[in-house]
DOTI-976572 format. One record per residue (C-alpha): residue number from 1; residue in one letter; x, y, z. Coordinates in Angstrom, 2 decimals, decimal comma. Layout:
// residues N
NUM | A | X | Y | Z
...
This chain:
// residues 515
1 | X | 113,26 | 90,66 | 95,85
2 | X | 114,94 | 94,00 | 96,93
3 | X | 113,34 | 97,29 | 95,84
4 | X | 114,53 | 100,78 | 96,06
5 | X | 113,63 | 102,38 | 99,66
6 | X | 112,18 | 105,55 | 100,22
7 | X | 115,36 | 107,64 | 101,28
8 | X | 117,91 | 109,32 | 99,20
9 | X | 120,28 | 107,03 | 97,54
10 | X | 123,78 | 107,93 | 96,59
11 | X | 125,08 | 106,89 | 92,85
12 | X | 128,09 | 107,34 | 91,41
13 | X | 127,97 | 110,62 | 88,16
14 | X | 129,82 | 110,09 | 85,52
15 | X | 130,16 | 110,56 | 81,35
16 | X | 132,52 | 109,75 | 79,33
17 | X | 134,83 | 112,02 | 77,54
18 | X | 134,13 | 110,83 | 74,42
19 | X | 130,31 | 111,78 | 74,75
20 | X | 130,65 | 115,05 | 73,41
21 | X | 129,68 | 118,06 | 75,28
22 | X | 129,87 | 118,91 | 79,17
23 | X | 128,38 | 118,99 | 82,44
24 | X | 128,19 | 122,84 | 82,81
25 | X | 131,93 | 124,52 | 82,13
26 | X | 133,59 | 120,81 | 82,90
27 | X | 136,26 | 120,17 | 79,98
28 | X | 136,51 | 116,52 | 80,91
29 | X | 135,24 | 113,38 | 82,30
30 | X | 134,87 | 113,49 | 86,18
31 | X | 133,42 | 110,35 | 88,28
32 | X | 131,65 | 111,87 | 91,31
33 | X | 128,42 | 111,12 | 93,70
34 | X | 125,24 | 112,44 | 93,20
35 | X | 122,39 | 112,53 | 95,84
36 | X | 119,16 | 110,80 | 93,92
37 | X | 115,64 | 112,66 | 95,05
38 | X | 113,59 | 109,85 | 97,61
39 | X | 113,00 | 106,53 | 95,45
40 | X | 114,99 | 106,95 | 92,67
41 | X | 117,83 | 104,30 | 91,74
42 | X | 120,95 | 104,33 | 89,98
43 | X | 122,15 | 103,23 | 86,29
44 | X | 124,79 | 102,33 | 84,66
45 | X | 125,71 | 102,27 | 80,55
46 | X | 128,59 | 100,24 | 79,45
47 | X | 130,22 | 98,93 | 76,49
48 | X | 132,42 | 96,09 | 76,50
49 | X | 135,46 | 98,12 | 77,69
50 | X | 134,79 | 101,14 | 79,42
51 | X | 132,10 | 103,01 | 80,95
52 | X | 129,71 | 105,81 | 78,76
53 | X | 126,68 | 107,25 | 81,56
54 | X | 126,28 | 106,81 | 84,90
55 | X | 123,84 | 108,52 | 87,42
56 | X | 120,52 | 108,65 | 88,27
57 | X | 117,09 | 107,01 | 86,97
58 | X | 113,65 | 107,87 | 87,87
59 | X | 112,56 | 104,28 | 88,27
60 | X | 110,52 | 102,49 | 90,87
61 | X | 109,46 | 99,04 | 92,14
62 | X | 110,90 | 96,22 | 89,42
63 | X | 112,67 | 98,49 | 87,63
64 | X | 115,50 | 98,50 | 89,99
65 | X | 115,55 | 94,47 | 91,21
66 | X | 118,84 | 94,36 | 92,76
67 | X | 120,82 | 96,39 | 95,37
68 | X | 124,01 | 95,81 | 93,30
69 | X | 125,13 | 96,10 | 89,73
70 | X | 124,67 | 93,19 | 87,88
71 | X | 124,35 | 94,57 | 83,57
72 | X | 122,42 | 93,07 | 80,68
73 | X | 122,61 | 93,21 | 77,12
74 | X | 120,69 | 96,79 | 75,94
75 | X | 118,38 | 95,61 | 73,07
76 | X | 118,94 | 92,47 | 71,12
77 | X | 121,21 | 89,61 | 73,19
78 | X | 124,73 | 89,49 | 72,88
79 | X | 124,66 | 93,38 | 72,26
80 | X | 127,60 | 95,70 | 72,96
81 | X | 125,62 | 97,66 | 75,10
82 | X | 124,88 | 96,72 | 78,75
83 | X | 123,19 | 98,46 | 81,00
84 | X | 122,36 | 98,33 | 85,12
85 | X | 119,44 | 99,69 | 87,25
86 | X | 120,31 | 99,21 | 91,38
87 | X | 119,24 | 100,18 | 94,33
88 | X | 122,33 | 99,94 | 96,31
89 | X | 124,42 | 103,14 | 97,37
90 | X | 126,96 | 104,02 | 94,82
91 | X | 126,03 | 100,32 | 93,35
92 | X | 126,56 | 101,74 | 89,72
93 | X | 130,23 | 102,49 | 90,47
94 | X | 131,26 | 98,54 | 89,89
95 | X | 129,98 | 96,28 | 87,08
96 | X | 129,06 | 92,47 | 88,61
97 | X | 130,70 | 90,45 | 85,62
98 | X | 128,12 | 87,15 | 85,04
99 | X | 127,71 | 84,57 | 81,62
100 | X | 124,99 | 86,41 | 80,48
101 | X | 127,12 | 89,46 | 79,69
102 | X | 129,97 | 88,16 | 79,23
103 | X | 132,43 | 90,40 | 81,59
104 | X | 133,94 | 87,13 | 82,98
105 | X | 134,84 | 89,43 | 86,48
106 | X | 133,77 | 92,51 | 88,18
107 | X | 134,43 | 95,55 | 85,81
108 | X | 135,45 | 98,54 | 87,82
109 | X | 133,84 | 102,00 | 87,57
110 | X | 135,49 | 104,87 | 86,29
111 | X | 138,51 | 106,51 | 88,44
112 | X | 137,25 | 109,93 | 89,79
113 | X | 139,18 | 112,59 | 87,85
114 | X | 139,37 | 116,69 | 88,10
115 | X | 136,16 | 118,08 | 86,82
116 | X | 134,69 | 121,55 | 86,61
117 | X | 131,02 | 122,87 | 87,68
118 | X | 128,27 | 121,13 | 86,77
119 | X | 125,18 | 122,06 | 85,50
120 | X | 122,45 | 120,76 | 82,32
121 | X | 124,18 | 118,30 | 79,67
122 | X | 124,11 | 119,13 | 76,37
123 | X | 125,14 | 116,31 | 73,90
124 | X | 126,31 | 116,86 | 70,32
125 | X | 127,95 | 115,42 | 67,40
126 | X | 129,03 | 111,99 | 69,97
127 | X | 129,17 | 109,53 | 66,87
128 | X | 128,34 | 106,25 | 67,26
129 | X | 128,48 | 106,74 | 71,54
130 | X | 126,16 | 108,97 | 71,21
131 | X | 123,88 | 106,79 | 69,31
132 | X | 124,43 | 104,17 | 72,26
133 | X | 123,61 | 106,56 | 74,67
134 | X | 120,31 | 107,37 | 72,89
135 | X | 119,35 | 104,16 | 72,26
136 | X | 120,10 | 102,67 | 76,09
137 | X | 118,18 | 105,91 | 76,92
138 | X | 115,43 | 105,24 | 75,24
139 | X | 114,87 | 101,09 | 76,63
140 | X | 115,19 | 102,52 | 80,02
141 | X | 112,44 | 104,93 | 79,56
142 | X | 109,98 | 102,36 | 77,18
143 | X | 110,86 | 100,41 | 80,38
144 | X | 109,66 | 102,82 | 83,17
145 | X | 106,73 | 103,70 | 80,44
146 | X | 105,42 | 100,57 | 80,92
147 | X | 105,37 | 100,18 | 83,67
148 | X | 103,69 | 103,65 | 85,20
149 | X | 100,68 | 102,28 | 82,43
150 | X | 100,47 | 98,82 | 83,88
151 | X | 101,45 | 96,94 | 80,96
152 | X | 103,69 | 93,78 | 81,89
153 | X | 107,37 | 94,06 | 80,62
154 | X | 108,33 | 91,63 | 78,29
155 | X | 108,87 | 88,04 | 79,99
156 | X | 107,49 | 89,54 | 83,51
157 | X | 104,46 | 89,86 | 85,32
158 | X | 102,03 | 93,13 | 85,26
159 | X | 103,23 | 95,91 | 87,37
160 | X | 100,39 | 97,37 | 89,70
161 | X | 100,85 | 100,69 | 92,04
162 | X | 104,41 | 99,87 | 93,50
163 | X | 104,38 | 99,12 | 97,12
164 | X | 105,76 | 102,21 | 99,43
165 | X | 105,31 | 102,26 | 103,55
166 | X | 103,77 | 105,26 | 104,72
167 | X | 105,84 | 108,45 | 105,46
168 | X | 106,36 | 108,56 | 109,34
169 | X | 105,24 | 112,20 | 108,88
170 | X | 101,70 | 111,01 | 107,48
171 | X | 99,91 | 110,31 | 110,43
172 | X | 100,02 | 113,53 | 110,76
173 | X | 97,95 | 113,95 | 107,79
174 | X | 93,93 | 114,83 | 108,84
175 | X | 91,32 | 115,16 | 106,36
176 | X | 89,15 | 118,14 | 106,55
177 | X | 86,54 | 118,63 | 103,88
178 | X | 85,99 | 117,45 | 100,60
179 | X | 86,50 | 120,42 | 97,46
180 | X | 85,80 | 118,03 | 94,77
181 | X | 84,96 | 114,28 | 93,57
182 | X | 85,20 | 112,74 | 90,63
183 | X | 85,12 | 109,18 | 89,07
184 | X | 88,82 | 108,23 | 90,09
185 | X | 89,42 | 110,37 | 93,14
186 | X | 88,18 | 112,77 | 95,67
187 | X | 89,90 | 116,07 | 96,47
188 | X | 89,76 | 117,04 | 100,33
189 | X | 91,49 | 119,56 | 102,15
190 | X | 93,64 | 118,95 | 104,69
191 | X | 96,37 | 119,90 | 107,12
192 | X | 99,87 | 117,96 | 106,99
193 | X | 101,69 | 118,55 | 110,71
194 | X | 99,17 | 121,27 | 110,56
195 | X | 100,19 | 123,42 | 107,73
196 | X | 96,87 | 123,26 | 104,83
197 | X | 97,64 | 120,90 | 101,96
198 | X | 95,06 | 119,51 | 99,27
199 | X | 94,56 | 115,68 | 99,61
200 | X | 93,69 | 113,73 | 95,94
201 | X | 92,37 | 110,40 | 97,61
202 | X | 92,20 | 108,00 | 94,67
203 | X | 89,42 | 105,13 | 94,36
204 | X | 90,32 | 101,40 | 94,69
205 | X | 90,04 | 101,11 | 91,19
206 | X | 92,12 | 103,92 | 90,13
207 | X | 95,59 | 103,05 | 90,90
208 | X | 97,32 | 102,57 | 87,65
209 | X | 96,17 | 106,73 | 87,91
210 | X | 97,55 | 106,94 | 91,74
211 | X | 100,78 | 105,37 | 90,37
212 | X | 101,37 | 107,26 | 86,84
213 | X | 100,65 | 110,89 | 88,65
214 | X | 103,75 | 109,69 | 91,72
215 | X | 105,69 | 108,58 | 88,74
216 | X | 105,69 | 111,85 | 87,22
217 | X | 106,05 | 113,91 | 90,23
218 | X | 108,98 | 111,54 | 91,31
219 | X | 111,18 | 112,32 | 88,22
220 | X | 114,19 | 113,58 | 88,82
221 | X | 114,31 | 117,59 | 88,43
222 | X | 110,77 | 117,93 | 88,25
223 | X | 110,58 | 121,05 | 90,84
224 | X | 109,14 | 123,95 | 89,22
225 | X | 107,46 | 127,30 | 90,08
226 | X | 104,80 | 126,30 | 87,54
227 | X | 103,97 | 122,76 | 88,05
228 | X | 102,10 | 121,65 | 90,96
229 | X | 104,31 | 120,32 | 93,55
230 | X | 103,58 | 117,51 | 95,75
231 | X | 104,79 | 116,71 | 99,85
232 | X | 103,60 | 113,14 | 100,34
233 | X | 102,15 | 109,85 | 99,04
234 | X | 100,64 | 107,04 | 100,57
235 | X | 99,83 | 103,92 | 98,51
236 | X | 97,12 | 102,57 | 100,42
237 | X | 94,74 | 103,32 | 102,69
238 | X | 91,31 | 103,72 | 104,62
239 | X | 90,18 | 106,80 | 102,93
240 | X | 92,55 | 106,40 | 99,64
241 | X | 92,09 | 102,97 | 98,82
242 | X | 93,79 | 103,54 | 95,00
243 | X | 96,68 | 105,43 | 97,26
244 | X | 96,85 | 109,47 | 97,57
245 | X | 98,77 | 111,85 | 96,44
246 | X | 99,53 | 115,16 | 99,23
247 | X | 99,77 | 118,18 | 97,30
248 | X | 100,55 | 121,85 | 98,14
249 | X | 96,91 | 123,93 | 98,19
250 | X | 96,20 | 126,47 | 95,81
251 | X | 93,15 | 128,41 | 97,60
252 | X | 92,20 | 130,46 | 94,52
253 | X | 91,39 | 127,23 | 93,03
254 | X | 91,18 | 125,43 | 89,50
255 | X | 91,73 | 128,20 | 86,68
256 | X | 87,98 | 127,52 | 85,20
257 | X | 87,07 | 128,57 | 88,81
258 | X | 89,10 | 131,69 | 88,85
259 | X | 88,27 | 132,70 | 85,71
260 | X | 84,89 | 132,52 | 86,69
261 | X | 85,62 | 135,10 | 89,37
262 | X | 87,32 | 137,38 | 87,71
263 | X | 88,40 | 139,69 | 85,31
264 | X | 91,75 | 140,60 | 84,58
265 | X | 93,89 | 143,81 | 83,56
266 | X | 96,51 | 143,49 | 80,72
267 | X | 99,50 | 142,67 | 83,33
268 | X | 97,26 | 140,02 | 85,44
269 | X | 95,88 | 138,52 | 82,43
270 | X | 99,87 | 138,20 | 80,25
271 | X | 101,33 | 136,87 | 83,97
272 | X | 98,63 | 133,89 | 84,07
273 | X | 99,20 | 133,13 | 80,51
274 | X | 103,06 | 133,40 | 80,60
275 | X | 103,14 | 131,04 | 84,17
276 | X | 100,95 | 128,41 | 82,14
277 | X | 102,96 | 128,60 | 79,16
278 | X | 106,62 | 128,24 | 80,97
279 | X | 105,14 | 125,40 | 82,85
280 | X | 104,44 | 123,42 | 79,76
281 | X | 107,95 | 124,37 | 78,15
282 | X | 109,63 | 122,83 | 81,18
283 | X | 107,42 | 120,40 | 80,94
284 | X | 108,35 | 119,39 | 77,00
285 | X | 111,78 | 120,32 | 78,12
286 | X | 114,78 | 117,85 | 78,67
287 | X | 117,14 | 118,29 | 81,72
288 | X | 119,84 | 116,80 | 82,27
289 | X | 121,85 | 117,88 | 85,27
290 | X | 124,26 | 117,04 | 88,12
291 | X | 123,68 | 113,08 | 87,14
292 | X | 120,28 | 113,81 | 87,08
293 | X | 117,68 | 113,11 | 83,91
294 | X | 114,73 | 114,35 | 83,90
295 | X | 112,79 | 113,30 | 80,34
296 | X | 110,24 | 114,94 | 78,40
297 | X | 106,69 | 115,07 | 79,92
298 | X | 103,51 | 115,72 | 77,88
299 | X | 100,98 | 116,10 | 79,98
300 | X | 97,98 | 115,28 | 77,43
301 | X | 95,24 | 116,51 | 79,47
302 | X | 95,61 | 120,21 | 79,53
303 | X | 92,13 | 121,89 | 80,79
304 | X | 91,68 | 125,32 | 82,83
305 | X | 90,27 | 122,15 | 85,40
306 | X | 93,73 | 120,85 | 85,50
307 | X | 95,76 | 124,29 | 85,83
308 | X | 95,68 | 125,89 | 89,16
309 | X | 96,05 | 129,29 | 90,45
310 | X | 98,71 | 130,49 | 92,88
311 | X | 98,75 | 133,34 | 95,13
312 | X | 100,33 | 135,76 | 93,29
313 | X | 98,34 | 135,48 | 89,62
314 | X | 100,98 | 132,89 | 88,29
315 | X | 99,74 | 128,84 | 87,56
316 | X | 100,47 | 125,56 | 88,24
317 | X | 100,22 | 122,65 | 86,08
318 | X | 98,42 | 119,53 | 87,68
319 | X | 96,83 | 116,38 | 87,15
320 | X | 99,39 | 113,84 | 85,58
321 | X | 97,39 | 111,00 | 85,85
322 | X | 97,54 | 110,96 | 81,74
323 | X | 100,89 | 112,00 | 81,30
324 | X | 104,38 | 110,53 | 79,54
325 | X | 107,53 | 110,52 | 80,47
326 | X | 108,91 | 110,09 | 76,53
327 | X | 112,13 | 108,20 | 75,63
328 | X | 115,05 | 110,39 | 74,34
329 | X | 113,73 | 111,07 | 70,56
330 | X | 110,61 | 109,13 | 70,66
331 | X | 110,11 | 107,61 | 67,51
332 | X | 108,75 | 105,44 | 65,16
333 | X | 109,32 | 101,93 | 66,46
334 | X | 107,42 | 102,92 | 70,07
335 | X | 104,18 | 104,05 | 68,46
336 | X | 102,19 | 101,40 | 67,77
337 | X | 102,44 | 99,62 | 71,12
338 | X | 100,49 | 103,21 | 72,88
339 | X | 98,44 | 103,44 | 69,97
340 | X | 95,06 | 102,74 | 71,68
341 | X | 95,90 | 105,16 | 74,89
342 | X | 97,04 | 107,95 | 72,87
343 | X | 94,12 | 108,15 | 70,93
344 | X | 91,76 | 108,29 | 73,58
345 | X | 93,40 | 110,21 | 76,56
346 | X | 92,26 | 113,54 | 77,56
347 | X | 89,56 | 115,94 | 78,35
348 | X | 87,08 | 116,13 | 74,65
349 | X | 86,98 | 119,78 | 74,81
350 | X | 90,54 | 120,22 | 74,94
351 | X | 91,42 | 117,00 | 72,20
352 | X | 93,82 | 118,15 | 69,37
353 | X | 92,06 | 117,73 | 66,22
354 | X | 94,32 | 115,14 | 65,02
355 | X | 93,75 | 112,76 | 68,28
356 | X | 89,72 | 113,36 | 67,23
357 | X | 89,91 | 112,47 | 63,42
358 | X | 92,66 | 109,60 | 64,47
359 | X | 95,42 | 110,65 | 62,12
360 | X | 97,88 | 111,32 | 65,07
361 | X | 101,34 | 110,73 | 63,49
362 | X | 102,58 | 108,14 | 65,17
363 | X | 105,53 | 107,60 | 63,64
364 | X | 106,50 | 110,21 | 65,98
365 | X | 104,58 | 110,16 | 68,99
366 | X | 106,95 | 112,18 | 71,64
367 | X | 106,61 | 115,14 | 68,93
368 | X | 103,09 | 114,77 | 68,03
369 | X | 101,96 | 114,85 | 71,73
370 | X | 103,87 | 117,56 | 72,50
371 | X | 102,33 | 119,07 | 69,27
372 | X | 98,76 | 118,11 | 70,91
373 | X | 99,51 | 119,91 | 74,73
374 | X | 100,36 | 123,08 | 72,45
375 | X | 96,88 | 123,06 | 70,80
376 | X | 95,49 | 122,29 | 74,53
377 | X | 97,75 | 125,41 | 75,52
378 | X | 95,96 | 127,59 | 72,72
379 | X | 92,58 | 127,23 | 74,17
380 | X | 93,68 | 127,97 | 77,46
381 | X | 95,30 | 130,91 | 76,48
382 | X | 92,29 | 132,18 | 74,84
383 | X | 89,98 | 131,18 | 77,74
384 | X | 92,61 | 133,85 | 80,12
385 | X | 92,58 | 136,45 | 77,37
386 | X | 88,81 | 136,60 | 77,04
387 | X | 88,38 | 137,98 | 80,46
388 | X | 90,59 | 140,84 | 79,92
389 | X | 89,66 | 143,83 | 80,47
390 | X | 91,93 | 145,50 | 78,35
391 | X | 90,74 | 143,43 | 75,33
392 | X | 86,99 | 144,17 | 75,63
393 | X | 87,65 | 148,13 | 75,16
394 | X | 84,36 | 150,18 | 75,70
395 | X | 82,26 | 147,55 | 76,99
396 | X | 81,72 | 145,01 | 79,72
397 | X | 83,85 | 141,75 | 79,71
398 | X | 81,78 | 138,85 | 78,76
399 | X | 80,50 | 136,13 | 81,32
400 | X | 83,48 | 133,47 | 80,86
401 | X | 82,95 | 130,74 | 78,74
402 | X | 84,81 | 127,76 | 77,82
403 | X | 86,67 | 127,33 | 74,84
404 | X | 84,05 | 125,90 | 71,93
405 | X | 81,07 | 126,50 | 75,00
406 | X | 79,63 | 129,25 | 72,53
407 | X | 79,55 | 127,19 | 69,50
408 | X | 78,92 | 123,76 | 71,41
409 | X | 77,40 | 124,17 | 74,49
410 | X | 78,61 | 123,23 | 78,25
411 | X | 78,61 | 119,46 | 77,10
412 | X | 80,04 | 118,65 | 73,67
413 | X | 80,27 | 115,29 | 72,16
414 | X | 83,38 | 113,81 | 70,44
415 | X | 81,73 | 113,77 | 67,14
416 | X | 80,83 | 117,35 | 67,22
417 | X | 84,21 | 118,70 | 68,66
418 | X | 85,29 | 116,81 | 65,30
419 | X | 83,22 | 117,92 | 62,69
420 | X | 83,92 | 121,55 | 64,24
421 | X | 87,89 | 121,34 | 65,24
422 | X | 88,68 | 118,74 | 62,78
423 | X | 86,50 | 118,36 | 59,58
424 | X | 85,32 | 121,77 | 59,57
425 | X | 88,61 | 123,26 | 61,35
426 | X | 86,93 | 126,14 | 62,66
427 | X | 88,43 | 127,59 | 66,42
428 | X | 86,99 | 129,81 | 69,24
429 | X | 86,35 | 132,98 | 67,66
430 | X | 88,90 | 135,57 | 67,86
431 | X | 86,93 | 139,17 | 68,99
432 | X | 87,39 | 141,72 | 66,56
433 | X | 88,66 | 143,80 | 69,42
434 | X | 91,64 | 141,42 | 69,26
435 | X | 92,10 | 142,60 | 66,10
436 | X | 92,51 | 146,31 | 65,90
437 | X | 93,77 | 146,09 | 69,90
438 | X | 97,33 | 148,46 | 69,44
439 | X | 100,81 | 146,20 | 69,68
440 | X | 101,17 | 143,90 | 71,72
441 | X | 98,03 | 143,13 | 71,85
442 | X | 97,68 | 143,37 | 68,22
443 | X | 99,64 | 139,86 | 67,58
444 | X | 97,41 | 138,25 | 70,16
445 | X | 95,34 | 136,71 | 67,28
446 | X | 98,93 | 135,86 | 64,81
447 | X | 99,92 | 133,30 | 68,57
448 | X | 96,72 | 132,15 | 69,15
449 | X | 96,33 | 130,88 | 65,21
450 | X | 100,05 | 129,74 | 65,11
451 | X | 99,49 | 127,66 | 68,21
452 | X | 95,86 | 125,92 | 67,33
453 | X | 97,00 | 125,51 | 63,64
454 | X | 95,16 | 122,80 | 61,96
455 | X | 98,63 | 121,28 | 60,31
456 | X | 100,19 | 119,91 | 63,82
457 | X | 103,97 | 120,64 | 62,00
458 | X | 102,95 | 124,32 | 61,57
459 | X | 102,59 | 124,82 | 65,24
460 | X | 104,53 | 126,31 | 67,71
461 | X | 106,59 | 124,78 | 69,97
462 | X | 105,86 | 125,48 | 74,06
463 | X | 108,65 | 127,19 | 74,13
464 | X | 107,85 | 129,72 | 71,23
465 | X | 104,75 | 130,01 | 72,41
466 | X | 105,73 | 131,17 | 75,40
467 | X | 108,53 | 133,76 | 73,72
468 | X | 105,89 | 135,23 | 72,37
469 | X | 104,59 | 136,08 | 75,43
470 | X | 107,61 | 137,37 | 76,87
471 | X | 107,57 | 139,71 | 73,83
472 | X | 103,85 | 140,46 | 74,36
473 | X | 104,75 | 141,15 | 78,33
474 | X | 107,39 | 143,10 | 77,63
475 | X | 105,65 | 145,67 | 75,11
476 | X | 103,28 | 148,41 | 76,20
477 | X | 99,59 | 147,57 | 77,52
478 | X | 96,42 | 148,08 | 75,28
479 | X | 94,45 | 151,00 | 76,87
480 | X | 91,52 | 150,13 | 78,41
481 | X | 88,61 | 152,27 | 78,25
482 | X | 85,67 | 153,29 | 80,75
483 | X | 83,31 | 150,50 | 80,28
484 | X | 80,15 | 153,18 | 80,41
485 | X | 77,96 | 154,51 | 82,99
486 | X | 75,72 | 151,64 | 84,96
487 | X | 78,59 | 148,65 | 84,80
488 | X | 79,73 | 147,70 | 87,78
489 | X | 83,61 | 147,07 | 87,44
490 | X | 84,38 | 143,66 | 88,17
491 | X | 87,75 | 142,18 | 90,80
492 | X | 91,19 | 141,63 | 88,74
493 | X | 93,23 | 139,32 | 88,36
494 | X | 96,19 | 141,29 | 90,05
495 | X | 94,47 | 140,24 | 93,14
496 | X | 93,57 | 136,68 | 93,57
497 | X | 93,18 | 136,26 | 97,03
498 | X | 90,33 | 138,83 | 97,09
499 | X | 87,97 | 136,33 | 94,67
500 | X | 84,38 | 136,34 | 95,58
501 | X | 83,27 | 132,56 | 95,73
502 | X | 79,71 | 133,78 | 95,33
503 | X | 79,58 | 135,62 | 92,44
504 | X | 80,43 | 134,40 | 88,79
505 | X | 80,13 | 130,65 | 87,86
506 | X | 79,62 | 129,35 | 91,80
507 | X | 80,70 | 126,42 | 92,93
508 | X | 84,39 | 125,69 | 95,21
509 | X | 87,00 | 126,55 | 94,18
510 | X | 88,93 | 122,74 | 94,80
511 | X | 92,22 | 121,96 | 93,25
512 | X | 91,14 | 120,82 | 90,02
513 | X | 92,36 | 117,77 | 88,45
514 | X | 88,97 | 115,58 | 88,61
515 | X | 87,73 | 114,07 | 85,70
């Protein structure tokens, strides 16, 4: 059986008029192409009579069966609602009529028409299509959901890592030196036609890992400033036998390692914290644009061991060996079946209290995880902020600790982090520096308790969270004062590159992202 390759397929972009809203300034419905990104496929979304979505999708191996068009009833049988996923060029622009779906012929696409600019979709107020769309949506991504976690689709077989050659490029690829290994993979660093990358060789028993982090970073507009960004993948191999992921290298490291090196003025310290937080609101963010979808992502294992550190002070989100790609408005009838996962996913330290005590809501799971990255995102933000200079006005800047490591210790258990976080609901304590610190620094405390709230409903969203910040960048910096005679001042973050890899907590400084 036919899957999709690993070049660029073209599919035909189009949405219906009646699907409120546009495609940047467009006033109506225009049929174009639309370049896919390497191993993507297209869809199609009909009704009976005419056709609602077509474009991209982000799915791999069976997901895509067939290099033409050939729809099925969306949801129950006999429905409305069909749907296609192909791996043909432009093989969403004609519907293959068969019995099953009733078409009785081949259904053609829709005419290309005079459209406008294009840009992200916003859909409103569609009625009943809009409903459709939603609901096709959402089988397609329950679809690709299951099978990135290696559950079998309904009536199939189980899905392992899909099957993908080798890039020509990758024997090109040389290993170098090992940063970091963990249970599930080893970190090297490498060169890739000689320009340094950061290898994450998984171990043979790790691939439904190998092939949920690819999924992710295969997604459809996932390109961003803030989230790591990878170059290559190999499925199998002599040194990756769980397949490997090639990844750009951050040299300053894992942000538990840098913040272990350093200490930060007001600007360094606000520019890590804003990078991290716009990384998780494009993250939680949904894009759709050109033809292209790109879902909602919660990441669910946010550490300073999964965020790395750029060049210029800014971070990078990593790791997405956890992480979901949620259906349009996740919601109550999806829950149960992730149940066991969600619960039990995720650095301890970094657990919301909610996925600790077990009372996750979910009746609405997309929201609630997004809810849990934003309490992750809290302790983060307080790990950056307690090695600010700035903040610690008068006297030296504490050794860095991790979040709960003062109450806790280095190694916590899950039933302490939940009598502390959950039963007792206490959080990393606040200075009271923080406190009387002039504005902006003032409201530090008011984001950090509006972000780790105990009530998940009362918290902020990523993208609040990281308004905030903008407001807290924007405002004047807290004056630091002269530390006193005899203490040594310590490097900045304003200057990454300069970090001293034998001075504060040791160790190399890797990539991060090792369990």
């Amino acid at each position: 059986m036919g899957r999709p390759g690993p070049h660029n397929l073209t599919c035909v972009s189009y949405k219906h008029p009646s699907v409120r809203g546009a495609l940047g300034g467009a006033g109506g419905a225009a049929a174009g192409a639309v370049r896919c990104p390497p191993g993507q496929c297209c869809v199609g979304i009909w009704n009976r009579s005419q056709a609602l979505v077509q474009g991209c999708w982000g799915g791999r191996g069976d997901a895509c069966p067939s290099a033409t068009c050939a729809p099925s009833p969306a949801g129950h049988p006999g429905s409305s609602v069909l749907l296609c996923l192909c791996h043909g060029h432009l093989c969403n622009g004609n519907a293959t009529g068969t019995a099953a779906v009733g078409l009785g012929g081949t259904r053609q696409g829709p005419v290309p028409g005079q459209g406008g600019s294009v840009g992200t979709l916003w859909l409103w107020g569609a009625g009943p299509l809009l409903l459709i769309l939603f609901t096709c949506l959402g089988i397609l991504g329950l679809r690709r959901t299951r099978a990135r976690t290696g559950q079998p689709p309904r009536g199939g077989r189980r899905i392992g890592v899909p099957p993908e050659p080798p890039s020509p490029d990758l024997p090109a690829l040389h290993f170098l030196q090992v940063l970091q290994s963990g249970r599930f993979s080893a970190v090297w660093r490498g060169t890739l036609r000689q320009r340094p990358v950061a290898i994450k060789a998984f171990a043979a028993g790790a691939g439904r890992r190998f092939a949920a982090e690819r999924a992710v970073h295969a997604l459809p507009l996932m390109e961003h400033e803030n989230v790591a960004r990878l170059l290559d993948t190999r499925a199998a191999g002599p040194r990756a036998r769980g397949g490997l992921l090639v990844l750009q290298l951050y040299p300053a490291g894992s942000l538990r390692h840098f913040l272990g090196q350093h200490v930060g003025t007001w600007a360094g310290s606000v520019r890590l914290a804003l990078s991290l937080a716009r990384g998780l609101a494009f993250l939680h963010q949904e894009l759709w644009r050109d033809g292209l979808y790109k879902p909602s992502v919660v990441h669910r294992d946010l550490s300073s061991q999964n965020v790395l550190v750029r060049e210029d002070g800014t971070c990078a989100i990593g790791d997405f060996g956890l992480a979901l790609a949620l259906p349009p408005r996740a919601q109550d009838g999806t829950g149960a079946r992730h149940a066991v996962t969600i619960r039990k996913a995720g650095t301890q330290r970094y657990l919301a209290p909610e996925i600790l005590d077990e009372s996750l809501d979910l009746r609405a799971w997309g929201r609630a995880l997004r809810q849990a990255d934003v309490y992750a995102l809290s302790l983060l933000l307080w790990e950056i902020l307690s090695r600010c200079q700035a903040l610690s006005p008068g006297a030296p800047v504490p050794p860095f600790r991790l979040a709960y490591e003062a109450e806790l210790g280095s190694s916590p258990s899950g039933a302490q982090l939940r009598r502390l976080a959950a039963d007792e609901r206490r959080r990393p304590l606040i200075p009271p520096a923080w406190h009387r610190a002039p504005q902006p620094g003032g409201a530090l405390p008011e984001l950090l308790e509006d972000c780790w709230d105990p009530d998940p409903e009362a918290r902020l969203s990523a993208e609040r969270a990281l308004q905030r910040l903008q407001r807290l960048a924007a405002g004047p910096a807290p004056a630091p004062e002269d530390p006193g005679p005899g203490v040594a001042p310590r490097q900045v973050l304003e200057s990454p590159t300069m970090w001293n890899p034998g001075a504060g907590t040791g160790g190399h400084p890797g990539l991060g992202g090792l369990p």
